[in-house]
C-alpha positions as CSV (number, residue, x, y, z in Angstrom):
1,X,8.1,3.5,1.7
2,X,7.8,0.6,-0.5
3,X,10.7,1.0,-2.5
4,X,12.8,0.7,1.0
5,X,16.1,0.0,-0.7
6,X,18.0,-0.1,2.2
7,X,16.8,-2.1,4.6
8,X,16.3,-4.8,1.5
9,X,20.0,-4.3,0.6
10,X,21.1,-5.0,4.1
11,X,18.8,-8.2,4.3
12,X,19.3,-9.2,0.5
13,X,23.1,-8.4,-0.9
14,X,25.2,-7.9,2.2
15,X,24.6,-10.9,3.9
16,X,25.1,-8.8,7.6
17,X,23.1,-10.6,10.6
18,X,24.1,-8.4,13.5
19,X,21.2,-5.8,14.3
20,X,24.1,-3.2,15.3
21,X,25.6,-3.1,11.7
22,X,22.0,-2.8,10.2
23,X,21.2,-0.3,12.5
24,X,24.0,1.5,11.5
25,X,23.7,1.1,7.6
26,X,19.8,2.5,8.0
27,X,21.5,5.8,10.0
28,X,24.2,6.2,7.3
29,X,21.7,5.7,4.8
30,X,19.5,8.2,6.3
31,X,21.8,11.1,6.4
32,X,23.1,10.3,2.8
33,X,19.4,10.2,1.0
34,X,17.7,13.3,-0.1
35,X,15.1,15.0,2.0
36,X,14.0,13.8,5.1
37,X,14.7,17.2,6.4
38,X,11.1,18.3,5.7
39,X,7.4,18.1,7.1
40,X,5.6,14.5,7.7
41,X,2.7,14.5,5.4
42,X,-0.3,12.7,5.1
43,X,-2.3,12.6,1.9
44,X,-6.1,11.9,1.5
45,X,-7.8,10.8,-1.6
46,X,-11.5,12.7,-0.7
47,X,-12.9,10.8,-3.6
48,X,-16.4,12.5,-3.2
49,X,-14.9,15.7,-3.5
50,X,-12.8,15.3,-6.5
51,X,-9.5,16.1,-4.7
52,X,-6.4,15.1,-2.5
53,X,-6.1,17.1,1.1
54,X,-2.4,17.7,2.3
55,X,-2.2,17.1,6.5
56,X,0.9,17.8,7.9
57,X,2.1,15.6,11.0
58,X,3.2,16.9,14.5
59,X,6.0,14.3,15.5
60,X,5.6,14.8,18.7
61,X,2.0,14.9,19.3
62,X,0.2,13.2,16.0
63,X,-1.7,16.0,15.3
64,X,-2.7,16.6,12.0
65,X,-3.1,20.1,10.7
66,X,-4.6,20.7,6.8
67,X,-2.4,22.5,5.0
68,X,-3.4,22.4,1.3
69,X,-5.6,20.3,-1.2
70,X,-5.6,19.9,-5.2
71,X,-8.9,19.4,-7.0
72,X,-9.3,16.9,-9.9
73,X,-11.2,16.3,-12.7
74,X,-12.8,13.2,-11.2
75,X,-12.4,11.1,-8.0
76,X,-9.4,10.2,-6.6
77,X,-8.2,7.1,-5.3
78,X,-4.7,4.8,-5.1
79,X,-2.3,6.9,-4.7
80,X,2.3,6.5,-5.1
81,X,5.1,8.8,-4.8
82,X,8.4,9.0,-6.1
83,X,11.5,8.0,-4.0
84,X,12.1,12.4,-4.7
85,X,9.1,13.4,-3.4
86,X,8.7,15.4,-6.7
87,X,5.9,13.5,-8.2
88,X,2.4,12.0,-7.0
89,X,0.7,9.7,-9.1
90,X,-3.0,9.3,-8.4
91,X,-5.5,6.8,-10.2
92,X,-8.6,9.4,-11.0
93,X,-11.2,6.6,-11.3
94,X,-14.2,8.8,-12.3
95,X,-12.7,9.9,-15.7
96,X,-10.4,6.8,-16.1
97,X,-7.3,8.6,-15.8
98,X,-4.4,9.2,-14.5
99,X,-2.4,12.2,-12.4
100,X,1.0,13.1,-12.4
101,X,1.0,15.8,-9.6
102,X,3.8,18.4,-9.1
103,X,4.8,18.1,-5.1
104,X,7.0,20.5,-3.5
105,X,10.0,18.3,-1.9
106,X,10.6,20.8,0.6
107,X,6.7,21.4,2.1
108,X,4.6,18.8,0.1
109,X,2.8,21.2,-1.4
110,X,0.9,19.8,-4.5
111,X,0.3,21.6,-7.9
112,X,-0.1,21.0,-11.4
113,X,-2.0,18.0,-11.9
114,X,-1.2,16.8,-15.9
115,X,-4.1,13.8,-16.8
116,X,-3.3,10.9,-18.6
117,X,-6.0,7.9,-20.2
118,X,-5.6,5.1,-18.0
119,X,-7.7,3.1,-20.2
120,X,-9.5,1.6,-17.2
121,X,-10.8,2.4,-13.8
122,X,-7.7,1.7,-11.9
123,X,-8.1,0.3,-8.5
124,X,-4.8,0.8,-7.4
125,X,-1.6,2.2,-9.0
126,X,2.0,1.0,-8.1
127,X,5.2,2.3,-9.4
128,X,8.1,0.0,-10.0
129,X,11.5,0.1,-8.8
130,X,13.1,2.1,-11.4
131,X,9.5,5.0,-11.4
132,X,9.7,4.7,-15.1
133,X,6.1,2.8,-15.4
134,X,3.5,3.0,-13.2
135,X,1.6,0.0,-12.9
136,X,-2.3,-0.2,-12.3
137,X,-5.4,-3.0,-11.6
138,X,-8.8,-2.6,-12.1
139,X,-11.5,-4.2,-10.4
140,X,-14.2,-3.5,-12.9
141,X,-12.3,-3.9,-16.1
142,X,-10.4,-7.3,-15.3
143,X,-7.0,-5.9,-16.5
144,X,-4.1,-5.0,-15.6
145,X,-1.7,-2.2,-17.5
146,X,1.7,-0.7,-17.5
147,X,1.8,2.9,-18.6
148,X,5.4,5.2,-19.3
149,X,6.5,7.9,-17.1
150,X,8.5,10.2,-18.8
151,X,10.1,12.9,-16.9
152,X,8.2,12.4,-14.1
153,X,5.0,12.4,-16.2
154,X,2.6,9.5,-17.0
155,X,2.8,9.7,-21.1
156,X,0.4,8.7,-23.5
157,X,-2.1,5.3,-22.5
158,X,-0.9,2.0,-21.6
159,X,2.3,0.7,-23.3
160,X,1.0,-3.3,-22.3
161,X,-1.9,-5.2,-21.0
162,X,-3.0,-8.0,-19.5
163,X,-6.7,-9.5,-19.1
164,X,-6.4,-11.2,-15.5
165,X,-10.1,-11.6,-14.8
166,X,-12.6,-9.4,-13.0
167,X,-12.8,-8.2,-9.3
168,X,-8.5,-7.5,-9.9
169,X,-7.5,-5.4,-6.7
170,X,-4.1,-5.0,-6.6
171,X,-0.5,-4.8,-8.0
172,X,2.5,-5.4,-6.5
173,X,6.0,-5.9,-8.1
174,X,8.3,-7.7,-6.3
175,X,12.0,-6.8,-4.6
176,X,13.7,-7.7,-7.7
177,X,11.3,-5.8,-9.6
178,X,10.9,-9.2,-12.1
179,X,7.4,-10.0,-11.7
180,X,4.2,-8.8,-10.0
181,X,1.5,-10.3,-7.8
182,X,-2.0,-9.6,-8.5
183,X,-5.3,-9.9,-6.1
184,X,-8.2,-10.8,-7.2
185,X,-11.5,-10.8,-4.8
186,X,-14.5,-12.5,-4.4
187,X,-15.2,-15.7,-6.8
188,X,-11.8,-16.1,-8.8
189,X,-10.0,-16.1,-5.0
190,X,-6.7,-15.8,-6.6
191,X,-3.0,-14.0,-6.7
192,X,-2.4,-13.7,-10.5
193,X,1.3,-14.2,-10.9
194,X,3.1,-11.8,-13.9
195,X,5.9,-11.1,-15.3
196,X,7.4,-7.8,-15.8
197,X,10.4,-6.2,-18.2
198,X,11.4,-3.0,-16.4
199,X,13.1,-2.0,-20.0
200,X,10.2,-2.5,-22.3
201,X,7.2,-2.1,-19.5
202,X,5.8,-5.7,-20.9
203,X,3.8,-8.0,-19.1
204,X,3.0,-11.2,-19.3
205,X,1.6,-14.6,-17.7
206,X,3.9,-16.1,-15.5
207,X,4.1,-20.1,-15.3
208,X,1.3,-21.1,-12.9
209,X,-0.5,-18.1,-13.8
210,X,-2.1,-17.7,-10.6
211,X,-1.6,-19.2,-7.5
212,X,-5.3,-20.2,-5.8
213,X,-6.6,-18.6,-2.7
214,X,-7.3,-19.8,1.2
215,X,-10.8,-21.3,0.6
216,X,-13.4,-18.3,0.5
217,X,-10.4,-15.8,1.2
218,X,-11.2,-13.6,-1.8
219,X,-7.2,-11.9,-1.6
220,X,-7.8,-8.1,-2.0
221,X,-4.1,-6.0,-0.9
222,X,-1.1,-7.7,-0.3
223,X,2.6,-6.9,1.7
224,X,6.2,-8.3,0.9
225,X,8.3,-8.6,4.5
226,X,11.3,-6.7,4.5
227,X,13.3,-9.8,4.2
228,X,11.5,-10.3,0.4
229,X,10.8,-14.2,1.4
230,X,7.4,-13.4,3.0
231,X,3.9,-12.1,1.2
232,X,1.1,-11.3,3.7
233,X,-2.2,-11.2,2.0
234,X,-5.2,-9.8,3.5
235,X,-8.6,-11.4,2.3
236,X,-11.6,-9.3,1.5
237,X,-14.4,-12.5,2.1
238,X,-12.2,-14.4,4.7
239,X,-11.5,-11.3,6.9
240,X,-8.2,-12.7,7.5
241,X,-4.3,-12.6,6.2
242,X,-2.5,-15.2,5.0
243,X,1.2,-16.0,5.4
244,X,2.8,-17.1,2.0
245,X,6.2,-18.0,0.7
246,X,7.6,-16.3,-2.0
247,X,9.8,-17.9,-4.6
248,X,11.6,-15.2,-6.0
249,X,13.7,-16.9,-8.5
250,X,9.8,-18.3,-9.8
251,X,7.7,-14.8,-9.1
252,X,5.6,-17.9,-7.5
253,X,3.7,-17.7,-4.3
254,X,3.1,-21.0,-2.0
255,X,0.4,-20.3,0.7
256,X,1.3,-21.2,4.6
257,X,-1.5,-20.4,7.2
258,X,-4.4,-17.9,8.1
259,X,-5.2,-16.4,10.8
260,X,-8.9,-14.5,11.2
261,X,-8.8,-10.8,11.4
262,X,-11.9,-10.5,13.6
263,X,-12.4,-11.6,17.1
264,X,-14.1,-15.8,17.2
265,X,-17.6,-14.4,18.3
266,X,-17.5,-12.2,15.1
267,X,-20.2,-12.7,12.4
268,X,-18.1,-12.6,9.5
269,X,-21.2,-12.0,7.3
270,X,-21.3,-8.5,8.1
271,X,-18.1,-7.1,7.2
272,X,-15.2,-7.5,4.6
273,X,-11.4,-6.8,5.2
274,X,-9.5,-4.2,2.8
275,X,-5.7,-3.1,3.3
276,X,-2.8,-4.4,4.7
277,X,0.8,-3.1,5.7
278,X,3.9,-4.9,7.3
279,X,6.2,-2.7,9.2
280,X,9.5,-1.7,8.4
281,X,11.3,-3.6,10.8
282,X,9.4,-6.8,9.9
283,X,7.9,-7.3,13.1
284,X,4.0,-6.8,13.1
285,X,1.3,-7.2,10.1
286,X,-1.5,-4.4,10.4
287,X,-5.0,-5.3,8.6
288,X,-8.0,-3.4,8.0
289,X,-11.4,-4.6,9.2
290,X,-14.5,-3.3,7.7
291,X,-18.4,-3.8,9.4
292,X,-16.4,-5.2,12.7
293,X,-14.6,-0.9,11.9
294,X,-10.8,-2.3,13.2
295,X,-7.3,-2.0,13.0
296,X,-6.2,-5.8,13.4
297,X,-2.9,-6.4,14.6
298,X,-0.5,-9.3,14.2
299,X,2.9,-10.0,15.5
300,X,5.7,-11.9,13.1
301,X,7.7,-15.2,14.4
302,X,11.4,-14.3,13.1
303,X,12.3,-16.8,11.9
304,X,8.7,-18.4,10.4
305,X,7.1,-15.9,9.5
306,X,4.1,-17.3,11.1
307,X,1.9,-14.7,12.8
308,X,-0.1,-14.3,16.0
309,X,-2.9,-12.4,16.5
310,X,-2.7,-9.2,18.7
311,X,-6.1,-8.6,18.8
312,X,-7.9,-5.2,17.1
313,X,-8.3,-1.8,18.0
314,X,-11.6,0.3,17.0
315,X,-11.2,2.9,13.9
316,X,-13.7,5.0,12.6
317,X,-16.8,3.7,10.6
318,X,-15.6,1.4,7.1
319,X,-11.6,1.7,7.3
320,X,-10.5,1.3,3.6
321,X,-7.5,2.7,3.8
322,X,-4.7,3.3,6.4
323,X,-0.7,4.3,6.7
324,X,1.8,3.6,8.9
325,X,3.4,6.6,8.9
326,X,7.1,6.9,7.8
327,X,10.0,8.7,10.4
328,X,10.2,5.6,12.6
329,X,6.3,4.5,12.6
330,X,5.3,6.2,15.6
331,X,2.3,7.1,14.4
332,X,-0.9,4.9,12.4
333,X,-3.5,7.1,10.3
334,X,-6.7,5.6,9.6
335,X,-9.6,6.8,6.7
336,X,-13.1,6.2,8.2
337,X,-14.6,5.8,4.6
338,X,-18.1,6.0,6.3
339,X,-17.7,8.7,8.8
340,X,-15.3,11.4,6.2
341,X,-13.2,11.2,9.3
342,X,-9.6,10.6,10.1
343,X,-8.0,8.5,13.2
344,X,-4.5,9.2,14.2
345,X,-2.9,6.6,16.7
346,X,0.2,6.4,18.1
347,X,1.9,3.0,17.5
348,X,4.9,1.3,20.2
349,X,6.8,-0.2,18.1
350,X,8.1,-3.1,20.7
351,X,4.4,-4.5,21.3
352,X,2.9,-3.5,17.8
353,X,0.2,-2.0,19.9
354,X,-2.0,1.0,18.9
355,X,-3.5,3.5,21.3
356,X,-6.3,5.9,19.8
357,X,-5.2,10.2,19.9
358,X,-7.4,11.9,18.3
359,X,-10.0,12.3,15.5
360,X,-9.8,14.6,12.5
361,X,-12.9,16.0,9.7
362,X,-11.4,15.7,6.4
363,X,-13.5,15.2,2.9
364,X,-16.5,13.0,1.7
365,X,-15.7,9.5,1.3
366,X,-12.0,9.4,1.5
367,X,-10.5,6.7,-0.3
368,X,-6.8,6.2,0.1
369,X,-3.9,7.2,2.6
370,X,-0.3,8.4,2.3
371,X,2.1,9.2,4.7
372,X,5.5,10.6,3.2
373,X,8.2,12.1,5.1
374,X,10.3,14.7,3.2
């Protein structure tokens, strides 16, 4: 989960560098935390069937059984979840809206969809640290918003905007929850830089606005390391990630290296990259590859952050969207967007490496990927 609180307290606050007493604090924390006790769950945005499919996981095996679905007005796509697994929030991009969705914390079960005017066709939709606003980006409109949650429900339209240019992708707040990082794709090639009241739900320009992208990168997702020093950005055009620093007293971004996504022979003409993830131990970088239809893999120096290439591993046809899945990672699920079909890998987590299980049918054109453990 995003809002991994205490893997960054142990990095941030308590200054502790043996991997023993980390280890430790993530067991403690573990048994102390509500939950956990339940299903793994994957959720699907089907986006060309109005709805959100419920998989539960096999933790032993990977397999993925459907259990359960929700329809919507329109068609899904970003999806977040509370920290209490008692609320989904969905960006219904058909009918520029959003959805608070009732989840069961004990099965995952989903129920009671309540619709709210997101003012724009959201993109993608990220809560903050303290789930009282949810934030979204829109590709079409240019703008970025921050909308109330109250009592668990997105309320009213948004409470602040910000015009940040077309072609906006993503949005991010950072560890501190002070500002939040903005891709944009394509010609504008750049990470808008914001920042962000958590008490009012304001948002303004930060100072640079924007920090430029890798030349012809066109920045769609990006990823914070664990350690809250490192942002990975993965670049629609370039079909590559780039390495960036992250000035957290600033809410400023310097860029450090890229590394392709794709293989040298590669014709990078014919395919675009979309989603990225860093896992929880800060160790590997995961990017999606669309046209060459891979899972790209990347290890993480230490102590740089530089990263090495892995190589890829096939997916199904146009991988938008993908999850490593929570309860130690074991497992990677991967949307073919192309094919309506679903990947399921199991992932070691000392070599990063992914090794194919098993294919699933799930809905027309699914659009986004969840895994949540409860």
């Amino acid at each position: 989960m995003k809002r991994d609180f205490l893997f960054f307290l142990t990095a941030r606050q308590t200054g502790l560098r043996s991997s023993l007493a980390i280890l430790l604090l993530g067991l403690a924390g573990w048994l102390i935390l509500p939950g956990y006790a339940g299903p793994l769950v994957v959720y699907v945005s089907e986006s060309g069937d109005n709805r959100i499919a419920q998989f539960v996981v096999d933790e032993t095996t990977g397999d993925l059984k459907r259990v359960g679905a929700i329809d919507l007005p329109g068609a899904p796509g970003s999806l977040d979840i509370r920290d209490d697994r008692t609320r989904l929030y969905a960006a219904v991009r058909s009918t520029v809206e959003f959805a608070s969705i009732v989840v069961d914390p004990a099965t995952g079960a989903l129920s009671g969809a309540v619709m709210a005017p997101s003012g724009v066709n959201s993109a993608y939709v990220h809560l903050d640290r303290t789930e009282k606003w949810l934030l979204s980006a829109s590709y079409s409109d240019g703008v970025v918003s921050v909308s109330r949650i109250a009592e668990g429900v997105v309320t009213g339209p948004p409470v602040s905007t910000l015009t940040t240019g077309k072609r906006a992708h993503c949005i991010v707040t950072d560890p501190a929850n002070r500002f939040a990082l903005v891709p944009h794709v394509m010609d504008l090639n750049k990470v808008e830089q914001i920042r962000f009241d958590a008490t009012t739900g304001k948002i303004e320009s930060n100072q640079p606005p924007h920090t430029p992208g890798a030349d012809g990168a066109g920045p769609r997702h990006l990823a914070f390391h664990p350690n809250g020093k490192w942002v990975y950005l993965v670049n629609e055009q370039g079909q590559s990630v780039t390495h960036c620093d992250y000035d957290a007293a600033a809410g400023r971004l310097s860029l450090r290296d890229t590394v392709s996504t794709t293989p040298p022979e590669w014709d990078k003409s014919k395919g675009s990259c979309a989603d990225i993830h860093v896992s929880a131990d800060g160790r590997f970088v995961y990017a999606s590859n669309r046209g060459h239809d891979s899972l790209a893999v990347f290890s993480i120096h230490p102590e740089t952050g530089a990263l090495t290439s892995l190589g890829q591993t096939p997916t199904e046809k146009t991988p938008r969207s993908f999850a490593l899945l929570p309860g130690g990672e074991k497992f990677v699920v991967s949307a073919g967007q192309g094919s309506d079909t679903l990947i399921v890998y199991r992932r070691d987590p000392e070599t990063g490496a992914l090794t194919p299980l098993k294919t699933y049918p799930c809905g027309k054109s699914p659009a986004w990927v969840l895994g949540v453990k409860f």
